[in-house]
C-alpha positions as CSV (number, residue, x, y, z in Angstrom):
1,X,-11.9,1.0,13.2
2,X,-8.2,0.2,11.7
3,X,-6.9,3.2,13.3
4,X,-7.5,1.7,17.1
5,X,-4.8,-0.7,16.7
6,X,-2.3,2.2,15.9
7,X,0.6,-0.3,14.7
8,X,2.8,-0.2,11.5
9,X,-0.1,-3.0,9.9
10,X,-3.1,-0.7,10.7
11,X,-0.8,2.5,8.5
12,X,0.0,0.2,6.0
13,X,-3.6,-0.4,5.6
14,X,-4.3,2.9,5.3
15,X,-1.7,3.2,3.1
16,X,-3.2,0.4,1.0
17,X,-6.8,1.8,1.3
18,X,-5.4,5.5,-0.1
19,X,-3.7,3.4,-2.9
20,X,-6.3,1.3,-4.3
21,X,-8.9,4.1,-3.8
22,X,-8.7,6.3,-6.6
23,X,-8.4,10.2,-6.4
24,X,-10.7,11.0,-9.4
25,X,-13.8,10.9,-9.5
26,X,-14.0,12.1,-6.1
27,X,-16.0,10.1,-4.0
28,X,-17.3,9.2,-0.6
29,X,-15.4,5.9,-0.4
30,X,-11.9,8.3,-1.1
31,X,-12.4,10.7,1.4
32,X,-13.5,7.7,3.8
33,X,-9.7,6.3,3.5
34,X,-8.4,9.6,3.7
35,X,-9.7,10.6,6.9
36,X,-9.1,7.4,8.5
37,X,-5.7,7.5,7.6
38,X,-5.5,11.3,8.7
39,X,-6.6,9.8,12.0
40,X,-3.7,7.2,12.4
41,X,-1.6,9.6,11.3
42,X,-2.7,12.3,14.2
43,X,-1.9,9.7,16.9
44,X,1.7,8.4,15.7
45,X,4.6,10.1,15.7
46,X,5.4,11.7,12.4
47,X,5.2,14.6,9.6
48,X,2.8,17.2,10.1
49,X,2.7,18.1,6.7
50,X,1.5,15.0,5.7
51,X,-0.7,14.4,8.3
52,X,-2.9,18.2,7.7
53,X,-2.2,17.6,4.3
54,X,-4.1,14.2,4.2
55,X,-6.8,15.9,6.5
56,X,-7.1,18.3,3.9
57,X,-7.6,16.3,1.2
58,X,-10.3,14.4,2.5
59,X,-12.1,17.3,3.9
60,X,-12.0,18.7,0.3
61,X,-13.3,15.5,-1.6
62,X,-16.3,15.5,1.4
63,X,-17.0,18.8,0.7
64,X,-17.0,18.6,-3.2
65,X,-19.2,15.0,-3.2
66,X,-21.5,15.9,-0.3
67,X,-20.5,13.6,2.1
68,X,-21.1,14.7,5.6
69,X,-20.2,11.9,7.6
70,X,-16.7,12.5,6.0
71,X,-16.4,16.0,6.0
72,X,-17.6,16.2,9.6
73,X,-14.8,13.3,10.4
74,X,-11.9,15.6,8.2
75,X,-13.2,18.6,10.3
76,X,-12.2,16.5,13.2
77,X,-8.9,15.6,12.3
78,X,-8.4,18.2,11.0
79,X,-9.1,20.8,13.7
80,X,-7.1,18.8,16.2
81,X,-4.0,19.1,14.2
82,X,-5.0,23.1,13.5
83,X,-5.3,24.1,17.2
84,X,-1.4,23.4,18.2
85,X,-1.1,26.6,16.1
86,X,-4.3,28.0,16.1
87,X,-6.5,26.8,19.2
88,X,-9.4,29.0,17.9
89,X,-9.7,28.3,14.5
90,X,-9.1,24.5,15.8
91,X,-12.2,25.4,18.0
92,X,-14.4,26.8,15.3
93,X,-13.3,23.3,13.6
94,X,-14.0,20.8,15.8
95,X,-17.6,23.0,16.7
96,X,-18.3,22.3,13.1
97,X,-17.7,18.4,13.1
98,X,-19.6,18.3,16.3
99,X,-22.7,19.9,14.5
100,X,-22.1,17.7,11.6
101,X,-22.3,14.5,13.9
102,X,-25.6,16.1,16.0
103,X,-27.1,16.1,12.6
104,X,-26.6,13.0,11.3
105,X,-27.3,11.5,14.8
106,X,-23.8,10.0,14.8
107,X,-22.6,9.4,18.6
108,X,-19.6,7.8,18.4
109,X,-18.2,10.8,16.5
110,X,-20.1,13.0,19.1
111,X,-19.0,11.6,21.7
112,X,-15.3,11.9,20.5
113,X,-15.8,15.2,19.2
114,X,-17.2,16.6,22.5
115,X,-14.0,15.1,24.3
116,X,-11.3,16.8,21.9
117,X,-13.1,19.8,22.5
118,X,-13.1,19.6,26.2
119,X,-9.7,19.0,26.1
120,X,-8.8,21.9,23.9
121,X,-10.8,24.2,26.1
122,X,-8.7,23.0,29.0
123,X,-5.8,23.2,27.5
124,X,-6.7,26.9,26.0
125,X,-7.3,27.7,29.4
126,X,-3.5,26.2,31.2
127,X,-2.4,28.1,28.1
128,X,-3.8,31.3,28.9
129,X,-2.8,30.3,32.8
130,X,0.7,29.7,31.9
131,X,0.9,33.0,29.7
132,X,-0.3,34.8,32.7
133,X,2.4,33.4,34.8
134,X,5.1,34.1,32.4
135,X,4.2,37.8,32.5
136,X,3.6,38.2,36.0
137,X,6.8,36.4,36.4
138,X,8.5,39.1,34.3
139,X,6.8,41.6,35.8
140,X,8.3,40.3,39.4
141,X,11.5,39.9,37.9
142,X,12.3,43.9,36.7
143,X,9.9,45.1,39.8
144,X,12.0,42.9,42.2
145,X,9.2,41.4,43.7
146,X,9.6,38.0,45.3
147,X,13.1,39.0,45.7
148,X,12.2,41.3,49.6
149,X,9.9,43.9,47.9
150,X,6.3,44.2,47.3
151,X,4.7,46.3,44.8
152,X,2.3,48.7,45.6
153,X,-1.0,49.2,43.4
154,X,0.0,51.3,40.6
155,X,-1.6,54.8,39.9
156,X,-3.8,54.4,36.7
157,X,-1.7,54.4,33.6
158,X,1.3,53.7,35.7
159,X,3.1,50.6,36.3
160,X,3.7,49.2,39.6
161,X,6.9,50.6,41.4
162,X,8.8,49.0,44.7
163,X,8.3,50.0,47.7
164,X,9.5,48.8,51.0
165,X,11.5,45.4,52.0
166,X,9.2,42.4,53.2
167,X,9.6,41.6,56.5
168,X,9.6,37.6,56.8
């Protein structure tokens, strides 16, 4: 596994590997490369483009030459760089690498799969927390709560109003 040295020589093997691997006729050993170098290219710093483009790609060959192995590893990839716009969709993608590795009995990729989506469900969920905070935090704000008021529980369909000052 090139991509766990994450140094310039491990992308420029990648590099090489996409290179000397040709695009047509599609094939396993194409969207092998392409995935591996969508990996490096998910944990350095650079284009995004390039880096769901690549993912892409190899996802597409998998898909078109049968390859599961590959297409589960794209879906991967793939679905981690999805989910910083789209954590559901990047969900449903990881999900369907994880089933792809279950299948073919591959646990490395299992194992790795099941941790990226435990972290995307955690981070889903300070997402959602965070949200929360923002709007209760504006709430507060035009209410004037946390600045000597409290609110009282609205009236249904209503929105909260202030009532008296906070004794300390």
């Amino acid at each position: 596994a090139l991509w766990l040295s994450l140094d310039d020589a491990a992308l420029g093997a990648y590099r090489e590997a996409v290179r000397l691997v040709p695009a047509e006729p599609p094939s396993a050993a194409r969207a092998t490369v392409l995935a591996g170098y969508a990996q490096i290219l998910l944990l350095l710093p650079g284009s995004d483009a390039e880096r769901r483009r690549v993912a892409e790609e190899a996802l597409d060959i998998a898909r078109r030459v049968g390859a599961r192995r590959e297409e589960g590893r794209a879906l991967s990839r793939l679905g981690c760089m999805v989910a910083a716009e789209d954590v559901e969709e990047g969900l449903a993608q990881l999900r369907a690498a994880q089933r792809i590795a279950t299948e073919l009995g591959d646990d490395m990729a299992d194992a790795g799969n099941r941790e990226a989506l435990g972290e995307m469900r955690a981070a889903r969920s300070r997402t959602r927390l965070i949200g929360a905070v923002v709007v209760l935090t504006a709430a507060c704000s035009t209410t004037g709560v946390g600045h000597g008021t409290s609110v009282s529980p609205p009236p249904p369909d209503q929105s909260p109003t202030p009532t008296s000052p906070v004794s300390p």
